[in-house]
N, C-alpha and C positions, 0 to 999 in steps of 0.2 A: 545566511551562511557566508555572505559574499561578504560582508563587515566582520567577521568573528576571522575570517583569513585575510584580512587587509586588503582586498584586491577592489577592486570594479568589477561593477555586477557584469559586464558583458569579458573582461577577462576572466572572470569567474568560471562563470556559465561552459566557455571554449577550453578554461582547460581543465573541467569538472567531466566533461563528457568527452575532451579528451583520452582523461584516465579510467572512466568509466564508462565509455561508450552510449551514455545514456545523458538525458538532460536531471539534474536535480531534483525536478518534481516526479519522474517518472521514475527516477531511485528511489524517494520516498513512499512511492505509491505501492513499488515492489518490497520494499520494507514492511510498509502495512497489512502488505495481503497474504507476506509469510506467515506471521505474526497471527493473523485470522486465520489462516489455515491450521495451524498448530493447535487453535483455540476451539476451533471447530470439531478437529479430528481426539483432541484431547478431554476437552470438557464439556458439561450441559449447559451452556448457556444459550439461552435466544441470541438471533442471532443481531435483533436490538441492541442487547448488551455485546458483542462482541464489537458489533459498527462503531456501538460510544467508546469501546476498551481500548478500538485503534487509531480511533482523533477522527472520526468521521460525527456529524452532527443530523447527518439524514442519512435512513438505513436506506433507503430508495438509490442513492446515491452510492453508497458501499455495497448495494445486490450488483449495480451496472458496471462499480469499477473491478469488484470481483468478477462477474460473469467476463469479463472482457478480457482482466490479466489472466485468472488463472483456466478460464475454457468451461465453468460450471457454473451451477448456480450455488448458492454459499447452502444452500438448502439439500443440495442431492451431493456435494460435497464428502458427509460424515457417512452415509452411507454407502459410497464408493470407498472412503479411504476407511 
């Protein structure tokens, strides 16, 4: 991101999270796991396929980033919402 806006990565970074309060990666992570929520709450998919639909390559990896951003597990998720 930091080459597509011509900056250095470390001006980047400061004033990325300047205007967003958040670091890059942890924008993207919240990007992803809106994204899987809607997916969750909308469609049947395992929740295999929703981890692959969001650019995750280990579901193990999108239960824990899930469980952590959004407070659930991606599992009890659809039946809450």
């Amino acid at each position: 991101m930091a080459r597509e806006a011509g900056l250095e990565d470390r001006t980047f970074l400061r004033r990325f999270k300047a205007a967003t309060g958040v670091k890059p990666t942890e924008y993207a992570q919240c990007v992803r796991m809106e994204k899987a929520r809607e997916l969750l709450q909308f469609t049947k998919r395992t929740i295999d396929q929703i981890a692959w639909s969001v650019g995750y390559d280990d579901a193990a990896a999108f239960r824990r980033v899930f469980n952590r951003v959004v407070g659930l597990a991606p599992g009890d998720y659809p039946r809450r919402f």
